[in-house]
C-alpha positions in Angstrom: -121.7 -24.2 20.8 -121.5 -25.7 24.1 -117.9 -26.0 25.7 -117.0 -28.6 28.4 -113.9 -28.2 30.7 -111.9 -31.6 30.7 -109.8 -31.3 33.9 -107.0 -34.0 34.6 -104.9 -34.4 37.2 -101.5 -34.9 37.6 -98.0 -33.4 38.6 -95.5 -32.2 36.4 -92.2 -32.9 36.2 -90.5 -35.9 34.5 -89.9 -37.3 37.7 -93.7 -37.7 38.1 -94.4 -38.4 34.3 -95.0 -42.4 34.2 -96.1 -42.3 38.4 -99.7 -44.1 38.7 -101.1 -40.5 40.6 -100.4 -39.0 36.7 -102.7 -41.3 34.8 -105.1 -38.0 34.7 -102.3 -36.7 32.6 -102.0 -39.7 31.0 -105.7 -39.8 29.8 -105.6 -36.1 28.5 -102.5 -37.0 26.0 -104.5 -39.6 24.8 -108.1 -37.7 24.6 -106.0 -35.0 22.9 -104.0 -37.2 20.1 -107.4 -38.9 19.3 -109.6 -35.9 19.4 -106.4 -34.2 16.7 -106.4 -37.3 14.5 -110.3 -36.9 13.9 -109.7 -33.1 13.2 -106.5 -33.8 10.9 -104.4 -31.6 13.1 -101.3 -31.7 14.0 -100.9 -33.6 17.0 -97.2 -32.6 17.9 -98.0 -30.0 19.5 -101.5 -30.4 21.1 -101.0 -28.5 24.7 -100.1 -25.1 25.3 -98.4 -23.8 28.4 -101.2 -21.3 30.2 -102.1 -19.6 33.3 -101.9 -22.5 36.0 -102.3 -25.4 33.2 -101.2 -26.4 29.7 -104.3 -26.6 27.8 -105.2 -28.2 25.2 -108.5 -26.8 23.1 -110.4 -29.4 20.5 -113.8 -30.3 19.3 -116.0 -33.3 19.5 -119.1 -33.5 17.5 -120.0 -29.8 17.4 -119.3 -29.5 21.1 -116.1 -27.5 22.2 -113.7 -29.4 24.6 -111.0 -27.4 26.8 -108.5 -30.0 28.1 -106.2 -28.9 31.1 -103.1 -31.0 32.9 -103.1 -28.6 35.9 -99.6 -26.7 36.4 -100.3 -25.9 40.2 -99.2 -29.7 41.4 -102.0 -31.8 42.1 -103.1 -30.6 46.1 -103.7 -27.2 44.2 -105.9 -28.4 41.5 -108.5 -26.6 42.9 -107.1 -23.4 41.6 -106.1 -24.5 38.1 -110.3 -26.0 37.5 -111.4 -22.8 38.5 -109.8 -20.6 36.8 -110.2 -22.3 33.6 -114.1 -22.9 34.0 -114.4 -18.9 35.1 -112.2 -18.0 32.0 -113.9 -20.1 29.4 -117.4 -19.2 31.1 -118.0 -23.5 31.7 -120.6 -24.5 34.8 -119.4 -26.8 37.1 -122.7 -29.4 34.9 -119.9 -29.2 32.1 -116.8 -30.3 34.2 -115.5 -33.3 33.9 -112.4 -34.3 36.6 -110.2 -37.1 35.7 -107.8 -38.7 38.7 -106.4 -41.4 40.0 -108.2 -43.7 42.4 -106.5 -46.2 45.3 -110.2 -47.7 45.9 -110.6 -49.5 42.8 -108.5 -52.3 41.3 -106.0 -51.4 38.6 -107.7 -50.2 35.7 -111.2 -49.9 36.5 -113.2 -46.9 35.8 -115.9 -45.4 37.4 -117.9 -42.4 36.2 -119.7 -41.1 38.6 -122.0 -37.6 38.9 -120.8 -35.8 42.4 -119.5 -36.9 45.3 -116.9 -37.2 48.2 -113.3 -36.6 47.7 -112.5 -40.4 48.6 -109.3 -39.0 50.3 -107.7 -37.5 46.9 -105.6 -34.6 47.5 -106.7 -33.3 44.3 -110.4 -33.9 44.2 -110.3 -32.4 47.7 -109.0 -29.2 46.4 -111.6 -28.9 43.8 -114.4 -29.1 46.0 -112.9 -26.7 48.9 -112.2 -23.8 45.9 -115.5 -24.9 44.3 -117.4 -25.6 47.8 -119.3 -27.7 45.6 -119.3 -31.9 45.4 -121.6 -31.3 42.6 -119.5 -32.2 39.3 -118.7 -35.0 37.4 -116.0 -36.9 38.2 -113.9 -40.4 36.0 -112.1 -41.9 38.8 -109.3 -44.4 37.0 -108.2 -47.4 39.5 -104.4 -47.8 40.6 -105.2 -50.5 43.1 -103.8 -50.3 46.8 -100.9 -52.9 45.9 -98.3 -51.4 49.3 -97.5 -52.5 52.5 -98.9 -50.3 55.5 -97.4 -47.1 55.4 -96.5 -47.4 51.8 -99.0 -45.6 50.5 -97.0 -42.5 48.7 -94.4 -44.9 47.6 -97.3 -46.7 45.9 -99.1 -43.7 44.1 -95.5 -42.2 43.4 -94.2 -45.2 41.7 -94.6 -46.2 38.1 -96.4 -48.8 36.3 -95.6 -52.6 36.8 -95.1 -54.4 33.2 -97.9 -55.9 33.7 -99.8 -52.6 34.2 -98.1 -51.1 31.4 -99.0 -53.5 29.0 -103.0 -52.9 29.8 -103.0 -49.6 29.7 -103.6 -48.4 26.2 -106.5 -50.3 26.4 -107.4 -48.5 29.4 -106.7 -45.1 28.3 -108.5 -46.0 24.9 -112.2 -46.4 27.3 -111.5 -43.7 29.0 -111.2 -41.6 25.7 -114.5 -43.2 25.3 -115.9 -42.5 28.3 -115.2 -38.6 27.9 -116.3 -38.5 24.2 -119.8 -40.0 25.6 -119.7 -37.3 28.7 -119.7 -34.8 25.9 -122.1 -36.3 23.5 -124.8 -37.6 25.5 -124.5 -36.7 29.0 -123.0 -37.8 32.5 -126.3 -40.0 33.0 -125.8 -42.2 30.0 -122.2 -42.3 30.0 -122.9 -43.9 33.8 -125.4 -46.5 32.8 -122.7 -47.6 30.0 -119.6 -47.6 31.2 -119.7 -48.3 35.0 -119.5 -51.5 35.8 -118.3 -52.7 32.4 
């Protein structure tokens, strides 16, 4: 059965719970709830605290899915991904990293197949453990809303109403965009979601 490593990033800590940098967390409550409700488990208590993450394991159409929230804060991700794709015995093809993005406007998403690190802490981290750009990557949009210098105020602070009331919605496609990662491939999943 083949296993994919669903890595999303975030910080813990309430204090960091409903920030716009923890929508990767964010998007793995809501992968995990869905991905329970198909199985008929219970979804109370869907992640487990591990080494460097609390993880979360579930299934998806005969394919085996290991979702991680990071425990390491999110400029150690790095550590967290590896571990979890050596322990499970997942190539990097099978990694999927979700995160917050400041390029794109508030809740687009953008799947992409490798790249740069776009100045995210975390992404960064990955790729110096990994020294590898080659993984897939679902970059969720926060917008760049802040005054000059505001920047970690911005990424820090929580959801505006507004925001709030869009993001279910949000969180639902990207639930989608994972199960089609999974299913059919990074390719596909690219040709239909970006840009959607």
């Amino acid at each position: 059965m083949s296993k994919f490593l669903i890595a999303c990033l975030g910080n813990i800590g309430p204090e960091y719970e409903n920030t716009r940098h923890n929508i990767g967390f964010k998007v793995a409550d809501a992968l995990a709830l869905a991905l329970s409700k198909e199985e008929g488990l219970d979804h109370k208590k869907l992640f487990q605290a591990d080494r460097l993450a609390d993880v979360c394991h579930a299934r998806f159409k005969g394919k085996q899915l290991v979702i991680i929230k990071p425990t390491t804060f999110m400029n150690l991700s790095g550590k967290a991904v590896n571990y979890w794709l050596q322990a499970e015995k997942i190539t990097a093809h099978s990694l999927l990293v979700i995160t917050d993005d400041l390029a794109l406007p508030f809740g687009t998403l953008r799947v992409r197949k490798k790249g740069s690190d776009g100045g995210h802490n975390g992404l960064s981290d990955i790729i110096a453990t990994m020294k590898s750009v080659e993984f897939a990557r679902l970059r969720f949009g926060i917008g760049n809303e802040f005054a000059k210098g505001k920047q970690v105020d911005y990424v820090l602070g929580e959801w505006t109403t507004e925001e709030e009331n869009q993001l279910q919605e949000r969180l639902e496609k990207s639930v989608q965009i994972v199960k089609s990662f999974v299913s059919i491939g990074i390719d596909r999943t690219m040709s239909d979601f970006n840009n959607k």
